[in-house]
N, C-alpha and C positions, 0 to 999 in steps of 0.2 A: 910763477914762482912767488912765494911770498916774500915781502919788505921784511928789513929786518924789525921794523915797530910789531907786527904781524907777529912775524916768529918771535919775539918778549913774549908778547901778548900769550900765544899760546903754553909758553914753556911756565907764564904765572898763571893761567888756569888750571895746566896740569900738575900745577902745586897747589892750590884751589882744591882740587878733585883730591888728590892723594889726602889732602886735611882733611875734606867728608869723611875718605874710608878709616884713616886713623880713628875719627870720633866714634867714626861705627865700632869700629873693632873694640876702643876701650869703654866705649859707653860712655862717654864724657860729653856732656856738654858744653861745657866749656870751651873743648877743641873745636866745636859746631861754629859755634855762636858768633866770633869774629871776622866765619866766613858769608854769613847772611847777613843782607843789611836787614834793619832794624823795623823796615816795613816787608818784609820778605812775606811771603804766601805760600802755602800750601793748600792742593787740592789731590783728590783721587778717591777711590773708592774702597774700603775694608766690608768687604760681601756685601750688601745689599745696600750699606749705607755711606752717604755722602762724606769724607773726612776733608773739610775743607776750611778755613780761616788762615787766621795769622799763624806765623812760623813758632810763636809759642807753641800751640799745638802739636807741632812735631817736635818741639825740646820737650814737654811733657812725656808722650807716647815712648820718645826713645828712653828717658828716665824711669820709665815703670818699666820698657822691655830688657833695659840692662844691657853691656855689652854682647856686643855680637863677633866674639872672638875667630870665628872659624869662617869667616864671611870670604865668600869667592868673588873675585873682579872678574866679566867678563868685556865683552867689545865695550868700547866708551869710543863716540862719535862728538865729532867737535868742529863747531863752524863760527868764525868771526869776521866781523864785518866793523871795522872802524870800533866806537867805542860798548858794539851789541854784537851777545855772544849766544851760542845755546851748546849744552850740553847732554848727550845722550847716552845712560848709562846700566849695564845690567848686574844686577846684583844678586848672588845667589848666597843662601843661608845666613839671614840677616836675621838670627834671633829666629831658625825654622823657615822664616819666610821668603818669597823670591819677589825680586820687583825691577822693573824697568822703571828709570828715574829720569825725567827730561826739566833742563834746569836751565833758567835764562839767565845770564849775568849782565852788569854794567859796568862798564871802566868808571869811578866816582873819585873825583880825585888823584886820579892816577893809580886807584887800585881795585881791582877786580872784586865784586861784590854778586851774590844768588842775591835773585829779588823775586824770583820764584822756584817752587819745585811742583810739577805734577808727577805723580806716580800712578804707575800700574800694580797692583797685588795681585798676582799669576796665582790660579786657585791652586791649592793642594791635592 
């Protein structure tokens, strides 16, 4: 059974999680941005090429693809361990696109921060 710090913990990731898919859905950076720290990463692959650096990179890509209004949540998996979290998440019609997203957070401060996202882009 989990501690009640445990169960916080997860009920502010899964408030964490719901602000990604808001930002997806309105295409807002903005709503992204305070949930990544500030050295966050992204990596993954867009067809044959390597899409990986800093989390600008994915505030960029999502501001030229625009919201993704019609964006489907499926399974989201979720494990914590004291103040290291990982998050596993499928997303369908993100702007056309489909991707499994696995995301590591940190408790900093007492608040749950992405300090990374690897993704999968499932071909078409």
């Amino acid at each position: 059974m989990n501690s009640p710090l445990a169960e916080d913990d997860i009920l502010q990731i899964k408030a964490l999680m719901d602000t990604y898919i808001e930002g997806g859905r309105t295409g807002s950076v903005d709503t992204l941005r305070p949930i990544f720290h500030e050295l966050a990463t992204i990596c993954g692959y867009v067809g044959p090429d390597l899409f990986a650096g800093g989390i600008e990179m994915f505030y960029d890509w999502h501001t030229e693809n625009g919201p993704a209004a019609d964006l489907e949540v499926g399974d989201i998996g979720l494990d914590v361990e004291g103040t290291a979290a990982s998050v596993r998440i499928e997303l369908d019609n993100w702007t056309g696109h489909r991707f499994t997203d696995f995301f590591t957070l940190v408790r900093i401060d007492g608040r749950w921060q992405i300090t990374s996202k690897v993704f999968y882009l499932h071909p078409e």
